[in-house]
KOLFI-518953 format. One record per atom (N, C-alpha, C): residue in one letter; atom name; x, y, z. Coordinates in steps of 0.02 Angstrom, whole numbers, plus 32768, in hexadecimal, padded with zeros to 4 digits. Atoms other than C-alpha are relative to their C-alpha. Example, Ala and Ser with C-alpha at 12.3 -4.5 7.8 and 13.67 -1.06 7.14 Angstrom:
2
["A"; "N"; [802D; 7FC5; 8000]] ["A"; "CA"; [8267; 7F1F; 8186]] ["A"; "C"; [802D; 803C; 8000]] ["S"; "N"; [7FD6; 7FC5; 7FFD]] ["S"; "CA"; [82AC; 7FCB; 8165]] ["S"; "C"; [7FD9; 8037; 8025]] 
***
This chain:
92
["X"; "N"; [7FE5; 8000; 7FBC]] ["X"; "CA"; [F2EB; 0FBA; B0C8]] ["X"; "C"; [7FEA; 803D; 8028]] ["X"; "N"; [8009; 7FE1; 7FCA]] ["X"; "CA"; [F2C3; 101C; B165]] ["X"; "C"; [8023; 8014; 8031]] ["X"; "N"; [7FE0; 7FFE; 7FA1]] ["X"; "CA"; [F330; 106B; B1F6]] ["X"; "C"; [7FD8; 8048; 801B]] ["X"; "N"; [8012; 7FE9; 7FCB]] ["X"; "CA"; [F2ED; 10A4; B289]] ["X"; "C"; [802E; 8013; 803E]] ["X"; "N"; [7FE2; 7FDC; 7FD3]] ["X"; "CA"; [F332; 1124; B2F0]] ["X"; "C"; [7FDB; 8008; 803E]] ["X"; "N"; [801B; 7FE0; 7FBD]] ["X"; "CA"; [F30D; 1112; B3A1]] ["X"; "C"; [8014; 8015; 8048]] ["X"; "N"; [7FE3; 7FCA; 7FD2]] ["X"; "CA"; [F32A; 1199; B40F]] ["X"; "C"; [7FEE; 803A; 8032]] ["X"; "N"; [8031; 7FCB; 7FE7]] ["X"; "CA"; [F30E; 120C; B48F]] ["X"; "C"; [8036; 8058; 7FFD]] ["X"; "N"; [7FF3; 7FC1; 8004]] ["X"; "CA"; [F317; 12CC; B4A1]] ["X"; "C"; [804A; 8012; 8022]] ["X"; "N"; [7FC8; 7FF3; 7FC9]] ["X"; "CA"; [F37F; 12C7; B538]] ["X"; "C"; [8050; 7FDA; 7FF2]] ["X"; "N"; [7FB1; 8011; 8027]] ["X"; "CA"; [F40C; 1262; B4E4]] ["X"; "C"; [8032; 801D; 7FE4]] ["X"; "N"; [7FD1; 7FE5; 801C]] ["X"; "CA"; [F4A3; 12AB; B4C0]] ["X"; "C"; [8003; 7FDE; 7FC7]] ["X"; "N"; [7FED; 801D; 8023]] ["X"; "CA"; [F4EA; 121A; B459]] ["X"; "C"; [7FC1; 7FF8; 7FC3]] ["X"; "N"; [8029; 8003; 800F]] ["X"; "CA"; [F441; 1216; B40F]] ["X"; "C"; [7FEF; 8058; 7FD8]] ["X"; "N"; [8004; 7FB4; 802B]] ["X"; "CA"; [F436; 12E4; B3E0]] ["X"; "C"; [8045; 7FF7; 7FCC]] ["X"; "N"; [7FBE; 8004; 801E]] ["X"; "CA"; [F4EB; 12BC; B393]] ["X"; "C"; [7FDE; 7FD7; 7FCD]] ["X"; "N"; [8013; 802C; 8026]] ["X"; "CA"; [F499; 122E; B32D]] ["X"; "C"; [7FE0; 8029; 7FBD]] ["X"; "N"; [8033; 7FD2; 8010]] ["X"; "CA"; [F416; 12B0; B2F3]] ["X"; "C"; [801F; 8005; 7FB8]] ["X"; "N"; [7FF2; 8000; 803E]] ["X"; "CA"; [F462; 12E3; B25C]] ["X"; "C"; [8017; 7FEE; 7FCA]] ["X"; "N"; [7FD9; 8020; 802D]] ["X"; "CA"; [F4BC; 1251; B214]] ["X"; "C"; [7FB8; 7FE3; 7FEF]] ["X"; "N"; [8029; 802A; 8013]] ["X"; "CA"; [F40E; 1205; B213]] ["X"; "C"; [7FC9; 8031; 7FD7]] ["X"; "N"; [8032; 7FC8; 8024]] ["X"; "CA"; [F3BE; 12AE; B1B9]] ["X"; "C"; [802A; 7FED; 7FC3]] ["X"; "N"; [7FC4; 800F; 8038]] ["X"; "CA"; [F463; 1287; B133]] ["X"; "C"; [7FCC; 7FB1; 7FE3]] ["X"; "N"; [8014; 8057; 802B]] ["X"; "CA"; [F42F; 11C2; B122]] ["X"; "C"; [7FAE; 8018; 7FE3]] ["X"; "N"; [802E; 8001; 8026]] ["X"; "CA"; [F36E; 11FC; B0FF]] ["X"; "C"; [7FFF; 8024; 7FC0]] ["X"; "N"; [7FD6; 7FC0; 803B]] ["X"; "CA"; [F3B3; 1280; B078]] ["X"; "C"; [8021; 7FCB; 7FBF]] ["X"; "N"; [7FE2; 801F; 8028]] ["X"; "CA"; [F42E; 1201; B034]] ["X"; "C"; [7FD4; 7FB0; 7FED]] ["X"; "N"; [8021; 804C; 7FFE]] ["X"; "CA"; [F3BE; 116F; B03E]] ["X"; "C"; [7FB7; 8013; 7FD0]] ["X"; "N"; [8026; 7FDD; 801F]] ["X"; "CA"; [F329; 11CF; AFEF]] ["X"; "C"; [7FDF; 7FC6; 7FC6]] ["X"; "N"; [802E; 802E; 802D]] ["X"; "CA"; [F2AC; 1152; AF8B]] ["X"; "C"; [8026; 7FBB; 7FE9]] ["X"; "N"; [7FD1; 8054; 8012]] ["X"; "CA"; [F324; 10AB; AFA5]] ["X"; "C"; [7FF9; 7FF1; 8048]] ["X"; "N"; [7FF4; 802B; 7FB4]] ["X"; "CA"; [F30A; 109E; B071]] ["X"; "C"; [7FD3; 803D; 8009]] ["X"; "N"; [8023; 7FD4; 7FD2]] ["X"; "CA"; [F290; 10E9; B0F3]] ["X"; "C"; [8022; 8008; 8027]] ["X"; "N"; [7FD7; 7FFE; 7FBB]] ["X"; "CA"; [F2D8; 113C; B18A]] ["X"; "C"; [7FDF; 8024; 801C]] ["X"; "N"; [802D; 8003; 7FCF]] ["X"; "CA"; [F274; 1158; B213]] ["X"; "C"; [8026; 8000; 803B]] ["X"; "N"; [7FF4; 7FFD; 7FC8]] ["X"; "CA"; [F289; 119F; B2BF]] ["X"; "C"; [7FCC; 7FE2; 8033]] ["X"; "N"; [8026; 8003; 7FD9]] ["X"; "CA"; [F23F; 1180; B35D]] ["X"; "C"; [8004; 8009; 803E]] ["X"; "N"; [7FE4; 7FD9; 7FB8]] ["X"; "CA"; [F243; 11DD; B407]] ["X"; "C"; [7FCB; 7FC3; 802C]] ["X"; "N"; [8001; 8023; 7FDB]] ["X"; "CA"; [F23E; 1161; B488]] ["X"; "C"; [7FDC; 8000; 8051]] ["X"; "N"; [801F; 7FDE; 7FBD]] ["X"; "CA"; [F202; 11DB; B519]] ["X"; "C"; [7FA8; 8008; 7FC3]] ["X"; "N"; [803A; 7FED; 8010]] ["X"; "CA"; [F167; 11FA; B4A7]] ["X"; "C"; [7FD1; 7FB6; 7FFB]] ["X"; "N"; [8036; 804F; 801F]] ["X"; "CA"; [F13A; 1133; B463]] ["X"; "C"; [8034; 7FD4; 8037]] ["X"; "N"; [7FE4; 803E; 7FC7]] ["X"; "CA"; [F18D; 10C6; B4F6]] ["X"; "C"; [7FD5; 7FBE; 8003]] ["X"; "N"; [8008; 8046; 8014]] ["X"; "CA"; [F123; 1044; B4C8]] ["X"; "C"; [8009; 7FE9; 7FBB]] ["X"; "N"; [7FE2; 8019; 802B]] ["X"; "CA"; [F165; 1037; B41E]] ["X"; "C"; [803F; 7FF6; 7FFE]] ["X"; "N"; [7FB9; 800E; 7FE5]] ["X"; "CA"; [F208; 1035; B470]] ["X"; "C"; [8013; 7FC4; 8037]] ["X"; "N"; [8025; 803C; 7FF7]] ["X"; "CA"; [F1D7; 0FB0; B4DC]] ["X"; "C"; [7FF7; 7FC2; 7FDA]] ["X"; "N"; [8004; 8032; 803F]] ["X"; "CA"; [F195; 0F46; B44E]] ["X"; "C"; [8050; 7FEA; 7FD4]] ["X"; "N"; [7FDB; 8017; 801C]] ["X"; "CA"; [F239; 0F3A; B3FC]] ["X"; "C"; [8052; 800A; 803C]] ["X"; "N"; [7FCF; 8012; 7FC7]] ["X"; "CA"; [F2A0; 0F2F; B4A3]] ["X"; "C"; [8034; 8037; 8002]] ["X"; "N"; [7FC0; 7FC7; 8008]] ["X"; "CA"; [F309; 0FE2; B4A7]] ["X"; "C"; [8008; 7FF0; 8044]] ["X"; "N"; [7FDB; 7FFE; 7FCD]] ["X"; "CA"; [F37F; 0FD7; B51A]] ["X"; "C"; [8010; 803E; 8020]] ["X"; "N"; [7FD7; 7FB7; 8015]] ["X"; "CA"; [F3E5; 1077; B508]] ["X"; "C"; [7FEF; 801E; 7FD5]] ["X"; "N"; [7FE2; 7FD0; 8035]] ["X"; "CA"; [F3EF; 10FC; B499]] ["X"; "C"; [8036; 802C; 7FE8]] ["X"; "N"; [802D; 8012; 8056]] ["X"; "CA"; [F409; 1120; B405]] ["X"; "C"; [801A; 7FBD; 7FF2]] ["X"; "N"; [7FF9; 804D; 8033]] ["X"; "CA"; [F3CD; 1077; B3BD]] ["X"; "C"; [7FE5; 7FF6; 7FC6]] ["X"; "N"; [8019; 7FEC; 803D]] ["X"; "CA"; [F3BE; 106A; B310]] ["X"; "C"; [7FEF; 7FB0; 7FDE]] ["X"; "N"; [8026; 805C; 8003]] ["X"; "CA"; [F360; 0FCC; B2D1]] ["X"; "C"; [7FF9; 8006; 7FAB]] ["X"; "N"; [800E; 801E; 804C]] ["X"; "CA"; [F359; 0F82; B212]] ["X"; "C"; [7FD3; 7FD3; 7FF3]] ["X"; "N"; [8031; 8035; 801B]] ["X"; "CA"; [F2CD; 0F46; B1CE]] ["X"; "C"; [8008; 7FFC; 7FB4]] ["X"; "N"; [8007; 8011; 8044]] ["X"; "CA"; [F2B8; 0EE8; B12F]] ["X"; "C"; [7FC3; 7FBF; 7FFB]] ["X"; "N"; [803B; 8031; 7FF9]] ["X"; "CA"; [F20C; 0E9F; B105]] ["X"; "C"; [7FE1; 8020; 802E]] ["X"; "N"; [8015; 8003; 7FC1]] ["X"; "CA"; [F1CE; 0EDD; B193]] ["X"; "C"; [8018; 7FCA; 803E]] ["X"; "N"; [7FD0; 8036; 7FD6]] ["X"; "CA"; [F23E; 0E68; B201]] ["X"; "C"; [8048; 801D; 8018]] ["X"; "N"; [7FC1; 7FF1; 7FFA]] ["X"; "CA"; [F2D6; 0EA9; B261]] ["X"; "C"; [8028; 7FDD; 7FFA]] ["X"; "N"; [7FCC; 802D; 8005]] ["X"; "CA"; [F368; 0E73; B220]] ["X"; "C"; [8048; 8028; 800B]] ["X"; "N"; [7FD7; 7FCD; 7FE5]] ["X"; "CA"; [F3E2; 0EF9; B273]] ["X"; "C"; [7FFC; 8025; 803A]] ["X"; "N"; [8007; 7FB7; 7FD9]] ["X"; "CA"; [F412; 0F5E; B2FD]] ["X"; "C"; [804C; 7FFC; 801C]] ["X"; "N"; [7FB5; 7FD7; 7FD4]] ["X"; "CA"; [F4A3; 0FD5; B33E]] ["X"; "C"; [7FE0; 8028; 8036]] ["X"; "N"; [7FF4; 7FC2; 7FA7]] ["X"; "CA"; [F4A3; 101D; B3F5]] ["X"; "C"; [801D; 8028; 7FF8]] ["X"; "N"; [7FB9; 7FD3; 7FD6]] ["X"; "CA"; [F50F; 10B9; B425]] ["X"; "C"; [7FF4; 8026; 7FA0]] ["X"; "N"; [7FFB; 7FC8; 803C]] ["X"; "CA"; [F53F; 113A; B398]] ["X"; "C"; [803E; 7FDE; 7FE4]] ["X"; "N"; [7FEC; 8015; 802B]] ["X"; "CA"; [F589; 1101; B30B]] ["X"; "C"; [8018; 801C; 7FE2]] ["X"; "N"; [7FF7; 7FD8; 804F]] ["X"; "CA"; [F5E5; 113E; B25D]] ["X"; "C"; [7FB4; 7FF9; 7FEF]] ["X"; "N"; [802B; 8004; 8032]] ["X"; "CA"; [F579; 116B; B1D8]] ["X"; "C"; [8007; 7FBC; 7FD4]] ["X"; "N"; [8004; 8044; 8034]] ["X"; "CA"; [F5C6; 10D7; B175]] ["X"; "C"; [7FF5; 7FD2; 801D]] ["X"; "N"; [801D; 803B; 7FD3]] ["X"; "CA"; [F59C; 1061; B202]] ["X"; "C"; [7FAD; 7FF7; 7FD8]] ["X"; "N"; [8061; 800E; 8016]] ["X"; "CA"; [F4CD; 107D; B1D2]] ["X"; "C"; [8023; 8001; 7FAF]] ["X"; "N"; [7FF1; 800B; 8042]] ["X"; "CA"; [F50C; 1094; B114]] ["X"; "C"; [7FF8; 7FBC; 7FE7]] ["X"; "N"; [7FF3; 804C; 800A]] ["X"; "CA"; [F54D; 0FED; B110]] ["X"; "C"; [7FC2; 7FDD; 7FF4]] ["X"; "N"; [803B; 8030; 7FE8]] ["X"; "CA"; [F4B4; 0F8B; B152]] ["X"; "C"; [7FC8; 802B; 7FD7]] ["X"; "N"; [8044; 7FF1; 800D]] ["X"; "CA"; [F441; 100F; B0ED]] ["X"; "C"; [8014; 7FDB; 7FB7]] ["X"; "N"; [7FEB; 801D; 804D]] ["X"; "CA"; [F4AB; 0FD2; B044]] ["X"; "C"; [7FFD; 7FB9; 7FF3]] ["X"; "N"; [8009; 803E; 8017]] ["X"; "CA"; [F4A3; 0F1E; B05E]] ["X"; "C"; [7FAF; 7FEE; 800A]] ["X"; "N"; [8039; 8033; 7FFC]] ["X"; "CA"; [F402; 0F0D; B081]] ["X"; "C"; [7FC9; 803B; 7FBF]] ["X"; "N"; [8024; 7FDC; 803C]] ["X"; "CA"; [F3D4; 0FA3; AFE2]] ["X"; "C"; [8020; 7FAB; 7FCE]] ["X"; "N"; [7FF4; 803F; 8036]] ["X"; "CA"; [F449; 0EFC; AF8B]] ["X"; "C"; [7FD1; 7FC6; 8011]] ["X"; "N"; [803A; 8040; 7FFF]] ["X"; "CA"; [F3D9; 0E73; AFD8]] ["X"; "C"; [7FCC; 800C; 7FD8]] ["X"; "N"; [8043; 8007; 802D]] ["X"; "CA"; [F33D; 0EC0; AF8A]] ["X"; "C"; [8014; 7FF9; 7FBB]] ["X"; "N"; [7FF2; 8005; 8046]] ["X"; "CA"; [F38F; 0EDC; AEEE]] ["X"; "C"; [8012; 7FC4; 7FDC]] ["X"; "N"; [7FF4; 8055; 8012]] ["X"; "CA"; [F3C2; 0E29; AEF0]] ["X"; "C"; [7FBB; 7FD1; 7FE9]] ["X"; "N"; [8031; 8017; 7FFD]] ["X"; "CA"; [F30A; 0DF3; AEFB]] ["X"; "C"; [7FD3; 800F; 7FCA]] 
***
């Protein structure tokens, strides 16, 4: 699995995000990728997957999104969705 943090500088809710999503790559560490992406820098990869707002944090599995949360979240909000879909692969 994959989440993608995307966000910009100028975001508050988005600098607040900042370090729950330095925690999930820490705790997630060789069972999930986590990946940022500043939105003022790649706006056409923000574009491509339709950001609205920020911070939007997108789940991929397969390479296929199969997730996303808007707005700032818990940590166990992304947890959740990073654990069922560490159980989907493990199912497979």
């Amino acid at each position: 699995p994959v989440l993608v943090d995307f966000y910009s500088t100028t975001c508050g809710p988005c600098r607040m995000l900042a370090p729950t999503i330095d925690k999930l790559a820490r705790q997630y560490e060789g069972r999930a990728e986590v990946l940022k992406v500043n939105v003022d820098r790649l706006p056409q990869l923000a574009g491509r997957y339709g950001i609205q707002g920020v911070p939007s944090v997108l789940f991929f599995q397969n390479g296929e999104e199969v997730g996303r949360l808007v707005g700032l979240r818990s940590q166990d909000a992304y947890s959740d969705v990073l654990d069922r879909l560490i159980g989907a692969n493990d199912a497979t």
